[in-house]
SEKE-360648 format. One record per residue (C-alpha): residue number from 1; x, y, z. Coordinates in nm, 4 decimals, m for minus. Example, Ala and Ser with C-alpha at 12.3 -4.5 7.8 and 13.67 -1.06 7.14 Angstrom:
% residues 2
<mardo: 1	X: 1.2300	Y: m0.4500	Z: 0.7800>
<mardo: 2	X: 1.3670	Y: m0.1060	Z: 0.7140>
***
This chain:
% residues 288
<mardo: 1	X: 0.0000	Y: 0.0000	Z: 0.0000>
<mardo: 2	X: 0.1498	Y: 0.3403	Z: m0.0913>
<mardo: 3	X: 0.0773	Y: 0.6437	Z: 0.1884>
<mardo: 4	X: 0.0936	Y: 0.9550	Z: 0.0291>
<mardo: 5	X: 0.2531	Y: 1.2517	Z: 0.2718>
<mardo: 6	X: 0.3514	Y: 1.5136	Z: 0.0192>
<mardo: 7	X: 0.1254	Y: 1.7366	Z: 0.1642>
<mardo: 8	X: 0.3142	Y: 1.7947	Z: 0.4915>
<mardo: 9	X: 0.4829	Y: 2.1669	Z: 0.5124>
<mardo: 10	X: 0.8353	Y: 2.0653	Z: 0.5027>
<mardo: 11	X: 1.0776	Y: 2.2819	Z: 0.7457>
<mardo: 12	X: 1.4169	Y: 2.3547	Z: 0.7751>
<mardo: 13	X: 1.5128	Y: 1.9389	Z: 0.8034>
<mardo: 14	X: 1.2322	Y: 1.8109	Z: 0.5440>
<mardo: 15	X: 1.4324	Y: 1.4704	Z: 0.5947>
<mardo: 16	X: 1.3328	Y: 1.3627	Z: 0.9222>
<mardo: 17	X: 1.0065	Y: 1.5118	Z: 0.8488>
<mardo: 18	X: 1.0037	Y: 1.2153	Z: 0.5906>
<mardo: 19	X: 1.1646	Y: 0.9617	Z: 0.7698>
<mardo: 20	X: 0.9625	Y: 0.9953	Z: 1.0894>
<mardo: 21	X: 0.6574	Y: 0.9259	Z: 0.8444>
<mardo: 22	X: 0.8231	Y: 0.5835	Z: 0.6535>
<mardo: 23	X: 0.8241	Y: 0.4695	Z: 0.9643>
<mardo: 24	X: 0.4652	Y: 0.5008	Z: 1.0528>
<mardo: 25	X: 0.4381	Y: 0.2841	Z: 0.7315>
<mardo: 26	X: 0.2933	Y: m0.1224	Z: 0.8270>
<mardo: 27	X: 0.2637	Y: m0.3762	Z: 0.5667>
<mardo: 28	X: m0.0953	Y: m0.3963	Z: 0.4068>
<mardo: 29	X: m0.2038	Y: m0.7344	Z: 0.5086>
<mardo: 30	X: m0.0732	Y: m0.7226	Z: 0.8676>
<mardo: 31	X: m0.3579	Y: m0.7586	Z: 1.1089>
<mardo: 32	X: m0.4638	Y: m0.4702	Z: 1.3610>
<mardo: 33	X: m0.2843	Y: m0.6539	Z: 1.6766>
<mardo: 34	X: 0.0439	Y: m0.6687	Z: 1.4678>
<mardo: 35	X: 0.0134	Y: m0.2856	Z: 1.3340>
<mardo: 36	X: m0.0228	Y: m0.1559	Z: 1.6254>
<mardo: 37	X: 0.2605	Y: m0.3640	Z: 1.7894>
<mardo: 38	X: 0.5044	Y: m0.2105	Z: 1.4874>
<mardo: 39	X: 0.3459	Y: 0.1189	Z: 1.5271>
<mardo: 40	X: 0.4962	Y: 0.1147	Z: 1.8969>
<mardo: 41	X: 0.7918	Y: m0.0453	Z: 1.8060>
<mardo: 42	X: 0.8694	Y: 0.1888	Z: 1.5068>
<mardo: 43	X: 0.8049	Y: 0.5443	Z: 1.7611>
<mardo: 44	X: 0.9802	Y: 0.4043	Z: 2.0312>
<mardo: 45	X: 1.2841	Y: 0.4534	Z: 1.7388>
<mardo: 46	X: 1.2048	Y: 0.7602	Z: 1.6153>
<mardo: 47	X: 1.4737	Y: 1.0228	Z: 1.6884>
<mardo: 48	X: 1.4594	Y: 1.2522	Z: 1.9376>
<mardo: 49	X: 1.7833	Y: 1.3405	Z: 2.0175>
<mardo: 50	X: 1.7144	Y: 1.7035	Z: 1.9070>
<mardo: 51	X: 1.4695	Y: 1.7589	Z: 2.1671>
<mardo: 52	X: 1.6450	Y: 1.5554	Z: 2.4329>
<mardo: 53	X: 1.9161	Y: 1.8060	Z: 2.4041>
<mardo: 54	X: 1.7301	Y: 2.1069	Z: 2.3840>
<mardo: 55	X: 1.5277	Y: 2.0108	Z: 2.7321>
<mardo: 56	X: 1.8414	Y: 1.9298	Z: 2.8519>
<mardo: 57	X: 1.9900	Y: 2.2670	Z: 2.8067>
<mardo: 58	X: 1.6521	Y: 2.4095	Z: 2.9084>
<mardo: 59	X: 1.6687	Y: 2.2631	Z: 3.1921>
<mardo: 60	X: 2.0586	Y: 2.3223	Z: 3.3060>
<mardo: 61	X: 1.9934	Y: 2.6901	Z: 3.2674>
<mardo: 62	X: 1.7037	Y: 2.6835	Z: 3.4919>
<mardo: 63	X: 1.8940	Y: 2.4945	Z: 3.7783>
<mardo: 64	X: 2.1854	Y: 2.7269	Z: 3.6871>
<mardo: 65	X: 1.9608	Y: 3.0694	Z: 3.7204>
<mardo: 66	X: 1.7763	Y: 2.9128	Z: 4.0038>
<mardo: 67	X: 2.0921	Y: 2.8449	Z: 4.1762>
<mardo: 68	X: 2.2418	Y: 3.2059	Z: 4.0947>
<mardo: 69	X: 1.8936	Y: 3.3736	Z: 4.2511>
<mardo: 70	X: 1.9369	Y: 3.1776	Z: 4.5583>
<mardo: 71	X: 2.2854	Y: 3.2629	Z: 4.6100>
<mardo: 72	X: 2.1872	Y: 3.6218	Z: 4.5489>
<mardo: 73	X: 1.9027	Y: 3.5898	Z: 4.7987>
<mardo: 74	X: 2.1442	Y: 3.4334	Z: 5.0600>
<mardo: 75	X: 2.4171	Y: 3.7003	Z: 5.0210>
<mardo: 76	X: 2.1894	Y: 3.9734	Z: 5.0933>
<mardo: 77	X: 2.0603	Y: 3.7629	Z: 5.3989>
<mardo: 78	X: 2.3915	Y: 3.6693	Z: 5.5167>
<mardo: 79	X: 2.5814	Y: 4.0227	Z: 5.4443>
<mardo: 80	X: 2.3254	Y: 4.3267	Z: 5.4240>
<mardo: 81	X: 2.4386	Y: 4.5397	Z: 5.6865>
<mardo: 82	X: 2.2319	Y: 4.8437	Z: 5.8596>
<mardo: 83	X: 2.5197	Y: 5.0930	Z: 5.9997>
<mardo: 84	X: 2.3767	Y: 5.3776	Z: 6.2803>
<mardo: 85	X: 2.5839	Y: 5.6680	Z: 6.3024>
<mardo: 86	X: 2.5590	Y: 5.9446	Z: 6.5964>
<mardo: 87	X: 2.7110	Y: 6.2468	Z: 6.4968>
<mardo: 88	X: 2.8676	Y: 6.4388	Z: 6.7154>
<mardo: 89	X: 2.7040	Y: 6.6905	Z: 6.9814>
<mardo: 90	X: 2.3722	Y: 6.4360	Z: 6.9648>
<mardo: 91	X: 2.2771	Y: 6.1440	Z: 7.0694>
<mardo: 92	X: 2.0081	Y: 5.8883	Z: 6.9853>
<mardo: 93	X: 1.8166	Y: 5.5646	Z: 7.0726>
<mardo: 94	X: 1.8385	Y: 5.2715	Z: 6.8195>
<mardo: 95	X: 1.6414	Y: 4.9848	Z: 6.8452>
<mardo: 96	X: 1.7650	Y: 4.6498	Z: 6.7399>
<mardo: 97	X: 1.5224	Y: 4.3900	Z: 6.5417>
<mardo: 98	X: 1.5026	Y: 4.1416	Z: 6.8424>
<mardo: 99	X: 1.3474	Y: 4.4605	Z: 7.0398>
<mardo: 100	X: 1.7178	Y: 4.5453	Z: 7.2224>
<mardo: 101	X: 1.7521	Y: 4.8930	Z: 7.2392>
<mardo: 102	X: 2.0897	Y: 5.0873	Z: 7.2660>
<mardo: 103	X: 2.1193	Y: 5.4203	Z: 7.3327>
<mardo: 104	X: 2.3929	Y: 5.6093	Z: 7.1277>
<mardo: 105	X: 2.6550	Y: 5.9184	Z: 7.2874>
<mardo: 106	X: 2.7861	Y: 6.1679	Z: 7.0757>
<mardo: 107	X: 3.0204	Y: 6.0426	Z: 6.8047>
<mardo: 108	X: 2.9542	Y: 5.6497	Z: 6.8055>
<mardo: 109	X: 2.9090	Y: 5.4023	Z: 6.5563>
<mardo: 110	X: 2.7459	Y: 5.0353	Z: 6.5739>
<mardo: 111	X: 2.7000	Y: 4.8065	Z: 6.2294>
<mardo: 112	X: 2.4933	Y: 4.5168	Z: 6.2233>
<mardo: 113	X: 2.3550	Y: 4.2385	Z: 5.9733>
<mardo: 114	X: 1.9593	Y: 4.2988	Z: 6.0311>
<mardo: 115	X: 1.8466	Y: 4.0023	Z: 5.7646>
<mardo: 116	X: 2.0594	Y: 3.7677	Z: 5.9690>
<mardo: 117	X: 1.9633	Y: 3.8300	Z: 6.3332>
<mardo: 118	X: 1.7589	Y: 3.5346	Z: 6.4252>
<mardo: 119	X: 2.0967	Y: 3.3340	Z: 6.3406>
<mardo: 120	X: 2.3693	Y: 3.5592	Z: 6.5372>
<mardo: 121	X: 2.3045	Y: 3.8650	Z: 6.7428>
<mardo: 122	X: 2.6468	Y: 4.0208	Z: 6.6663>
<mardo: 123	X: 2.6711	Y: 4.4262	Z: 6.6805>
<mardo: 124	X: 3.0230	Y: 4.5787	Z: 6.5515>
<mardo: 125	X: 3.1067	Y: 4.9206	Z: 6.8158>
<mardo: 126	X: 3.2836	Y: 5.2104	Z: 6.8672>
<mardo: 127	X: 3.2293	Y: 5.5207	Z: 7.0733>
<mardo: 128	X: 3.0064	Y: 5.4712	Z: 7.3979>
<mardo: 129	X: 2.6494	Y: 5.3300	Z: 7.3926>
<mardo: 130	X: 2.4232	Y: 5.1400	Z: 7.6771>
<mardo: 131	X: 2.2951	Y: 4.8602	Z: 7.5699>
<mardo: 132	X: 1.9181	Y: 4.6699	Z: 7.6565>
<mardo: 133	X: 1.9762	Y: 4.3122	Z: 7.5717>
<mardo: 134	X: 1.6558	Y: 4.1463	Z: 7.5031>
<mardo: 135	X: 1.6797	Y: 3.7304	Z: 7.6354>
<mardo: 136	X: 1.7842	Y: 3.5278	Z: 7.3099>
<mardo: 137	X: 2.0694	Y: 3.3759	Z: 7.1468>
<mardo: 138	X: 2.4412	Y: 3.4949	Z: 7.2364>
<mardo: 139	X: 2.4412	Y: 3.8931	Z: 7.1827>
<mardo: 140	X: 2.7845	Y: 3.9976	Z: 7.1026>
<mardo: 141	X: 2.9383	Y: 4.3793	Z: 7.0919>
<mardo: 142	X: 3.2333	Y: 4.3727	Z: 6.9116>
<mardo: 143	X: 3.4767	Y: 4.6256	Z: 6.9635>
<mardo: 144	X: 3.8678	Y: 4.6739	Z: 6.8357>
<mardo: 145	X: 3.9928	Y: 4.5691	Z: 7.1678>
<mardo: 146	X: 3.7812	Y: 4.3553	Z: 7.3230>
<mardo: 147	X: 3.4504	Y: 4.1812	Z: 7.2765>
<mardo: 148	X: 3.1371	Y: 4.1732	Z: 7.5370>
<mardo: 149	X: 2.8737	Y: 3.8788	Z: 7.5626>
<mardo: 150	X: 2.5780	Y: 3.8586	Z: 7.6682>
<mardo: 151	X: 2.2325	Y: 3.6482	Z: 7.6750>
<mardo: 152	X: 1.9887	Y: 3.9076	Z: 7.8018>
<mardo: 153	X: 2.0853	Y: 4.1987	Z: 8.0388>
<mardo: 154	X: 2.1439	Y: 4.5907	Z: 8.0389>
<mardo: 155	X: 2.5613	Y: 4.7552	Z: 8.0181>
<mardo: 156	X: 2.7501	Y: 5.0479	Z: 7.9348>
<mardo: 157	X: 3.0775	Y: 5.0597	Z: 7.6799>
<mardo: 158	X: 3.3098	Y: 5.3259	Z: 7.6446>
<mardo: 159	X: 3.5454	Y: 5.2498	Z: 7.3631>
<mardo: 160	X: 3.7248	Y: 5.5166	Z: 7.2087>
<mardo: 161	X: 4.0961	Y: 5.5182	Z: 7.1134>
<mardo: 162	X: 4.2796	Y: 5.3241	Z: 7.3772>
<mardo: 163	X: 4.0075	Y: 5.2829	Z: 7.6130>
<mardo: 164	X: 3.7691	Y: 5.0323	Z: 7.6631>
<mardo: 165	X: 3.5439	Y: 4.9829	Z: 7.9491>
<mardo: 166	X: 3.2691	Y: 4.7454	Z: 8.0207>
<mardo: 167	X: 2.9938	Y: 4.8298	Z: 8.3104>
<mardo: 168	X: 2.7299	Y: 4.5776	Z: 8.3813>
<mardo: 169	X: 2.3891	Y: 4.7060	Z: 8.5536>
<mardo: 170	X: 2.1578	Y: 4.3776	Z: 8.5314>
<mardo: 171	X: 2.2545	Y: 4.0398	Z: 8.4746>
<mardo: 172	X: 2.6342	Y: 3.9405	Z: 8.3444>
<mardo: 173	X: 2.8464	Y: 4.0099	Z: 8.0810>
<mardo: 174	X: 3.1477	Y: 3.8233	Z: 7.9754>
<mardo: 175	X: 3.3815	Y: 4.0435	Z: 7.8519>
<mardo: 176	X: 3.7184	Y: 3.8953	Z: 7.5946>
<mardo: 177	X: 3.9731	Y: 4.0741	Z: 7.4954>
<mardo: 178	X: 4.2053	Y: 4.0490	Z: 7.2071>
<mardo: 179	X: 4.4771	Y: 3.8377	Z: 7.3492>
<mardo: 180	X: 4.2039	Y: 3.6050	Z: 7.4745>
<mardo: 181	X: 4.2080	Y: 3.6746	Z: 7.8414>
<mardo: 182	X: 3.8405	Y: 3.6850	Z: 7.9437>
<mardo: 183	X: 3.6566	Y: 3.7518	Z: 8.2899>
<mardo: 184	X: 3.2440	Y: 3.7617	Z: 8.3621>
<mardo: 185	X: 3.1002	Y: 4.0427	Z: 8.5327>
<mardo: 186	X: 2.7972	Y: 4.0200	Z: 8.7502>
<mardo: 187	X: 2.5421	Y: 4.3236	Z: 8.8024>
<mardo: 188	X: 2.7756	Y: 4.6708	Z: 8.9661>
<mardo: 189	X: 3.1072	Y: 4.5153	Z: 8.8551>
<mardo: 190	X: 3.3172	Y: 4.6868	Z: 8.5310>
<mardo: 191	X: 3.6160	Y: 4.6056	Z: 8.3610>
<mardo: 192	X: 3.8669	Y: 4.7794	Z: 8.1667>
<mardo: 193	X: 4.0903	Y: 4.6617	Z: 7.8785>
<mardo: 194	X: 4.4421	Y: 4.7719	Z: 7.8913>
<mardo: 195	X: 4.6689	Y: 4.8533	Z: 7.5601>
<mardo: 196	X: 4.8007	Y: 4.4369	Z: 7.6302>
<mardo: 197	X: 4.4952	Y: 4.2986	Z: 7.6793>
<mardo: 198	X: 4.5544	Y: 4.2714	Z: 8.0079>
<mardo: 199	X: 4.1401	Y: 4.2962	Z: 8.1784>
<mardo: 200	X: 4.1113	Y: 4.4710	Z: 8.5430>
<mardo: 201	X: 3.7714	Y: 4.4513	Z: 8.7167>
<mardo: 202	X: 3.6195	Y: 4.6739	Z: 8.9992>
<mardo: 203	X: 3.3045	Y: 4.6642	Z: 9.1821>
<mardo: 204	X: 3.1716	Y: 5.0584	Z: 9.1604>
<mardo: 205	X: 3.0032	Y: 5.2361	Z: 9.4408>
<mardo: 206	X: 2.8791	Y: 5.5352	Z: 9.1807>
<mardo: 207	X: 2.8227	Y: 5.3145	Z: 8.8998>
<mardo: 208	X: 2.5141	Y: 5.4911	Z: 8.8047>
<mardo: 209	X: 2.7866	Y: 5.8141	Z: 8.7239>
<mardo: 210	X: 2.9006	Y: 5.6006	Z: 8.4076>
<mardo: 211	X: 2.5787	Y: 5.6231	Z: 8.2205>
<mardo: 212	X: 2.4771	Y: 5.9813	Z: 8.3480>
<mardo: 213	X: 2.5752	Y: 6.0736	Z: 7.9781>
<mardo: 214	X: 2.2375	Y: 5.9559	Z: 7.8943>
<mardo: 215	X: 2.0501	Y: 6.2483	Z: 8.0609>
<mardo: 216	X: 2.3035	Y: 6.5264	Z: 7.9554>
<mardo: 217	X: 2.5292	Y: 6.5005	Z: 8.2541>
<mardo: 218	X: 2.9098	Y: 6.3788	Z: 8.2204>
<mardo: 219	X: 3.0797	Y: 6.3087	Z: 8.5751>
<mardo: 220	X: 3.4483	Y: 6.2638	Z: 8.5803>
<mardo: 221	X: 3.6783	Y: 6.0976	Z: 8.8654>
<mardo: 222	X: 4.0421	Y: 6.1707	Z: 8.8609>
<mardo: 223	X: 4.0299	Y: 6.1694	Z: 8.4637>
<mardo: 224	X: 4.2808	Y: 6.3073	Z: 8.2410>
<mardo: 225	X: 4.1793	Y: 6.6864	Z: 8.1649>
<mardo: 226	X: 4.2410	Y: 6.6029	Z: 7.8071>
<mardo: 227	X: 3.9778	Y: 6.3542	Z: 7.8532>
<mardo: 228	X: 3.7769	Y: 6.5966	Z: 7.9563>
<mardo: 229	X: 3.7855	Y: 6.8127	Z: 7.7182>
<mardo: 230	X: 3.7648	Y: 6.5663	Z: 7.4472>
<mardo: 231	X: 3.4123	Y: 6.5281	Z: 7.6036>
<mardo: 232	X: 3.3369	Y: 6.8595	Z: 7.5801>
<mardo: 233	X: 3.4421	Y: 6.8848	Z: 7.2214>
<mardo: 234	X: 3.2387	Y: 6.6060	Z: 7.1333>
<mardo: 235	X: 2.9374	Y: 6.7105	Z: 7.3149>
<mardo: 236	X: 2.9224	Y: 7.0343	Z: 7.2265>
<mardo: 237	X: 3.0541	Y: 6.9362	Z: 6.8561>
<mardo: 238	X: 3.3594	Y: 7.2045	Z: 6.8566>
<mardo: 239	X: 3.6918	Y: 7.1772	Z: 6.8070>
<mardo: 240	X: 3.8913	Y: 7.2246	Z: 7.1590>
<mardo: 241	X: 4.2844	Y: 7.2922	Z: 7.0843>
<mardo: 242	X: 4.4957	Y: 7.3168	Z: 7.3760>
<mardo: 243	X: 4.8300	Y: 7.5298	Z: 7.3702>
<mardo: 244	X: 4.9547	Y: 7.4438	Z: 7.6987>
<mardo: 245	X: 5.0681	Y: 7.1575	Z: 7.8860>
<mardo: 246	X: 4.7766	Y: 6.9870	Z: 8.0772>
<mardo: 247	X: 4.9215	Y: 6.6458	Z: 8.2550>
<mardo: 248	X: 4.6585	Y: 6.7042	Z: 8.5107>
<mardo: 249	X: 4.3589	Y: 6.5117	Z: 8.6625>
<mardo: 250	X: 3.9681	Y: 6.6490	Z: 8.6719>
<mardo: 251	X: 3.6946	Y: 6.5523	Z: 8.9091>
<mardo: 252	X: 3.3903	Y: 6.6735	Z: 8.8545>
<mardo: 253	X: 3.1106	Y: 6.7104	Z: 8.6269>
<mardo: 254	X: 2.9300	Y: 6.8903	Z: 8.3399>
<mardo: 255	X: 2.5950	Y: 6.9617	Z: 8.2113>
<mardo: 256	X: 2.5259	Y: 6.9976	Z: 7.8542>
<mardo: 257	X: 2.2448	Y: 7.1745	Z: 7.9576>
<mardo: 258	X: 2.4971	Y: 7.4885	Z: 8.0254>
<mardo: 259	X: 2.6788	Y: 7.6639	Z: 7.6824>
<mardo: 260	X: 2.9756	Y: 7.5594	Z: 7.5845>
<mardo: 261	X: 3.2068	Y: 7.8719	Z: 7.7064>
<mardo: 262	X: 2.9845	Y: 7.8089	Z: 8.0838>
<mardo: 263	X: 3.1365	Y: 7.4737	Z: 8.0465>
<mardo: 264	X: 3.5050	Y: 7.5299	Z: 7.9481>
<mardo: 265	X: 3.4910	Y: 7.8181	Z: 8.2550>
<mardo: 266	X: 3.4055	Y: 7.5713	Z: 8.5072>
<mardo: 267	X: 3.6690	Y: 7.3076	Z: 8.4177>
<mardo: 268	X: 3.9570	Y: 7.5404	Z: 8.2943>
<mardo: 269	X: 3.9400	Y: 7.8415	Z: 8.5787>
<mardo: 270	X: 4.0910	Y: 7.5633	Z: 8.8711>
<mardo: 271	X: 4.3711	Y: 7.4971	Z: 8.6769>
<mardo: 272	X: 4.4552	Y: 7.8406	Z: 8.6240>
<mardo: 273	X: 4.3522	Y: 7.8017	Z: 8.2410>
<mardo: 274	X: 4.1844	Y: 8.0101	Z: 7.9988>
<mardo: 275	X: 4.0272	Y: 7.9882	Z: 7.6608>
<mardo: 276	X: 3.9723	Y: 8.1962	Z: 7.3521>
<mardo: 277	X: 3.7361	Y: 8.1552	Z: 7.0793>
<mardo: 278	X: 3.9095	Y: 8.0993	Z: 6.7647>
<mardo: 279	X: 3.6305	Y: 8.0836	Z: 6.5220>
<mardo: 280	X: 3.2451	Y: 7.9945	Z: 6.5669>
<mardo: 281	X: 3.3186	Y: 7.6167	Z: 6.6574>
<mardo: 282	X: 3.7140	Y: 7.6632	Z: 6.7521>
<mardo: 283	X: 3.8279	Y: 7.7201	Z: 7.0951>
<mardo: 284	X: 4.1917	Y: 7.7354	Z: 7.2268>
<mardo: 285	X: 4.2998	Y: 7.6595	Z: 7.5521>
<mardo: 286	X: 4.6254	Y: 7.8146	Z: 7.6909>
<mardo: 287	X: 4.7820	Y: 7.9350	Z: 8.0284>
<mardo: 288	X: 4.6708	Y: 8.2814	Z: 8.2171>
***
């Protein structure tokens, strides 16, 4: 029997079109049972290679730019980071995305991965800041000098140039420094971090004085008057230059809520210094 097929539309490759067809072909006098058994026998031959290929490809790319998205979606995850600045002569309250809250003094800095809290609770610090440690995972401030830990309490840091001091008011804190020596403090103990790692710890009678920052008042104990007057500089967000030598030590305290030149007169007249106004935000200190 002779199958006409000249009237398929023959494409780029008319020659498989034709040769998938002859092979459709079954002798005349074969009964129904044995056509359809060469029928299945004949397409399970025909080639396909073609579109194996092309699914094949299909489908590499779309595990490839599946793979690609995910890795995309992960990095942001894993490395997005949310950085709070407090600019000097301000300060501000940041809340974290567990619900910890940390309150910011003048010129400080924390950086943090917000996408990948629930998996670590790790904040990156300088400057001074108290911290409100909501009860979770491990909570880690990490500092140049030294790191603090914590599950869920409330502390102060000051750590700014080479100073670093750790004051716990609920709970404990572990604090680590960088040459691994470590020490835990429980509620009205601090610790300080020497240049060599080297951690000191003292219990604190007027530990409330170390966080008085937070209501605009800055109390000093036998501190460096350049310390001092760093503060002041950074509080008041001038530029304090000092002309004279001033190997001395301050106690006492500020207000912010006083101007500036108030405040360098009450810390500079004892010492028999003075000051002079250099430009709008430029003061000089010198000898009488």
């Amino acid at each position: 029997m002779k199958h006409g097929y000249e009237h398929i539309e023959k494409g780029e490759n008319p020659g498989v079109t034709e040769d998938f067809f002859r092979r459709l072909q079954v002798p005349y006098d074969s009964s129904r049972e044995e056509a359809w058994d060469m029928l299945e026998q004949r397409m399970g031959n025909v080639p396909v290679k073609r579109i194996s290929d092309f699914r094949k490809r299909l489908l590499i790319a779309g595990i490839a730019a599946m793979i690609i998205l995910l890795a995309g979606i992960f990095s942001i995850i894993r490395f997005y980071t949310t950085t709070v600045i407090c600019p000097r002569g301000t300060h501000l309250s940041h809340m974290l995305p567990d619900g910890s809250v940390v309150d910011l003094n003048a010129d400080s800095e924390i950086s943090y991965r917000p996408y990948w809290w629930s998996f670590s609770r790790d904040i990156e610090f300088t400057g001074e800041g108290f911290f409100k440690v909501e009860k979770g995972r491990k909570f880690r401030v990490i500092s140049e000098k030294a790191t603090t830990e914590v599950l869920g309490t409330s502390f102060n840091i000051f750590s700014r140039e080479n100073e670093y001091k750790v004051t716990c008011f609920t709970g404990n804190v572990r604090v680590a420094s960088c040459s691994s020596a470590s020490i835990v403090l429980a509620t009205n103990q601090s610790a300080s971090v020497t240049n060599s790692g080297e951690i000191i710890m003292s219990g604190e009678s007027g530990i409330n004085e170390n966080i008085s920052w937070i209501n605009n008042m800055f109390s000093f104990r036998s501190r460096p008057l350049t310390v001092v007057l760093d503060e002041i500089g950074r509080q008041y967000d001038v530029k304090i230059t000092i002309k004279a030598a001033v190997d001395l030590l301050y106690t006492g305290y500020f207000t912010k809520n006083r101007p500036v030149e108030e405040t360098l007169t009450l810390v500079c007249t004892p010492f028999g210094l003075t000051f002079a106004r250099i430009s709008e935000n430029h003061y000089e200190i010198s000898r009488n």
